[in-house]
PANU-901665 format. One record per residue (C-alpha): residue in three letters; y, z, x. Coordinates in steps of 0.05 Angstrom, whole numbers, padded with zeros to 5 digits, always signed. Example, Ala and Ser with C-alpha at 12.3 -4.5 7.8 and 13.67 -1.06 7.14 Angstrom:
% PANU-901665
ALA-00090+00156+00246SER-00021+00143+00273
% end
This chain:
% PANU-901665
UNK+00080+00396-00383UNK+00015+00365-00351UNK+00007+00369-00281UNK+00001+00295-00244UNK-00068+00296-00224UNK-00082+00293-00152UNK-00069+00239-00103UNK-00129+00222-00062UNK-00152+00165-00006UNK-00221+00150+00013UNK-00250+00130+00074UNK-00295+00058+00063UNK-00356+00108+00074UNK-00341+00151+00002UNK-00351+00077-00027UNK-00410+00060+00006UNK-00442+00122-00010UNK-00425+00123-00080UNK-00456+00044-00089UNK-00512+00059-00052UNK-00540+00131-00093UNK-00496+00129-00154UNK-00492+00205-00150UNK-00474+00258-00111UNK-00405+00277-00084UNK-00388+00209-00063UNK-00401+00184-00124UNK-00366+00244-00167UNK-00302+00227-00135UNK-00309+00155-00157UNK-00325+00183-00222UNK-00257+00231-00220UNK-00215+00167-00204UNK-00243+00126-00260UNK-00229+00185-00307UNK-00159+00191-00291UNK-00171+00258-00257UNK-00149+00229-00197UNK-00100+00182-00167UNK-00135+00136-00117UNK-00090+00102-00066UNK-00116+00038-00037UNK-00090+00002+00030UNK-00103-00084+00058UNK-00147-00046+00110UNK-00193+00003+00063UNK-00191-00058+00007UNK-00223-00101+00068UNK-00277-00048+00085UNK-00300-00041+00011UNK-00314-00107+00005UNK-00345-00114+00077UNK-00380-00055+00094UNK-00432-00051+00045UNK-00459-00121+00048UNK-00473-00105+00125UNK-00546-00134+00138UNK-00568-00074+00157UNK-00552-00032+00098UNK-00566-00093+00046UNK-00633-00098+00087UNK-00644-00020+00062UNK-00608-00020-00004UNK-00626-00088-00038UNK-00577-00070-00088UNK-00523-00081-00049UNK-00506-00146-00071UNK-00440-00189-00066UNK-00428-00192-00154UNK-00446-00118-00147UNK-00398-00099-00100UNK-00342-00153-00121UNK-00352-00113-00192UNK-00342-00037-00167UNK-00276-00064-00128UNK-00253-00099-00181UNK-00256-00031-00228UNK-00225+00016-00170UNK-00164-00031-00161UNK-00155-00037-00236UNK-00139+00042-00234UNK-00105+00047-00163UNK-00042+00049-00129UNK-00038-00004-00076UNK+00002+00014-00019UNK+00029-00028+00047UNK-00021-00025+00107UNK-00017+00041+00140UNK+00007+00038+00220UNK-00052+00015+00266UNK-00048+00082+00304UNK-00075+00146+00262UNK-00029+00198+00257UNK-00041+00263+00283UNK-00071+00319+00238UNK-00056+00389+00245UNK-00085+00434+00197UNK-00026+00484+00158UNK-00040+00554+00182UNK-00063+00597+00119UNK-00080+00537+00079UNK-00130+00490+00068UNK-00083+00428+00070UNK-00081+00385+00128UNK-00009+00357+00153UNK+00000+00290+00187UNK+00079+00269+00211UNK+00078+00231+00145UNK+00018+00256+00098UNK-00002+00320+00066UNK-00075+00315+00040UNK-00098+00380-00004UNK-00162+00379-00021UNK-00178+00373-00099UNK-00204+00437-00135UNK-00253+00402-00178
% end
């Protein structure tokens, strides 16, 4: 049987990061979704953020490259490979990390991180 790769969500600055260099961990996750190594989950609120954050004047002011087709592009290819979901509750939950483990526990979520 295969295993189901891992389930994974992003805060808006992995996206940034990962327009902005190309490389690097940022960028290598990116990489993992796009692969199929990884299931990326997407909410209204970080959809909103990845198309607004990184055409703020002062990072398109230091990273030319950062251009409206440019970004409108690398959405466009994450949400053709990711799960949308229903905007999560306004308030964070509360993380508490699992004693013995390295997976982090919220009331609703467990995030492990992924052993690539």
């Amino acid at each position: 049987m295969i295993p189901t790769p891992p389930r994974v969500v992003f805060d808006s600055v992995v996206f940034v990061q990962a327009l902005i260099g190309g490389r690097g961990p940022a960028a290598a996750c990116i990489e993992r979704v796009l692969a199929g190594e990884a299931i990326l989950f997407l909410s209204d609120a970080i959809r909103a953020e990845m198309n607004e954050v990184p055409l703020r004047p002062e990072l398109t002011a230091r990273y030319p490259h950062l251009n409206p087709p440019r970004v409108k592009a690398f959405v466009q290819e994450l949400d053709a490979v990711a799960v949308l979901t229903a905007t999560p509750p306004i308030r964070p939950l509360p993380f508490r990390a699992i004693p013995g483990t390295s997976h982090i526990r919220t009331s609703r979520w467990l995030w492990t991180p992924p052993t690539w």
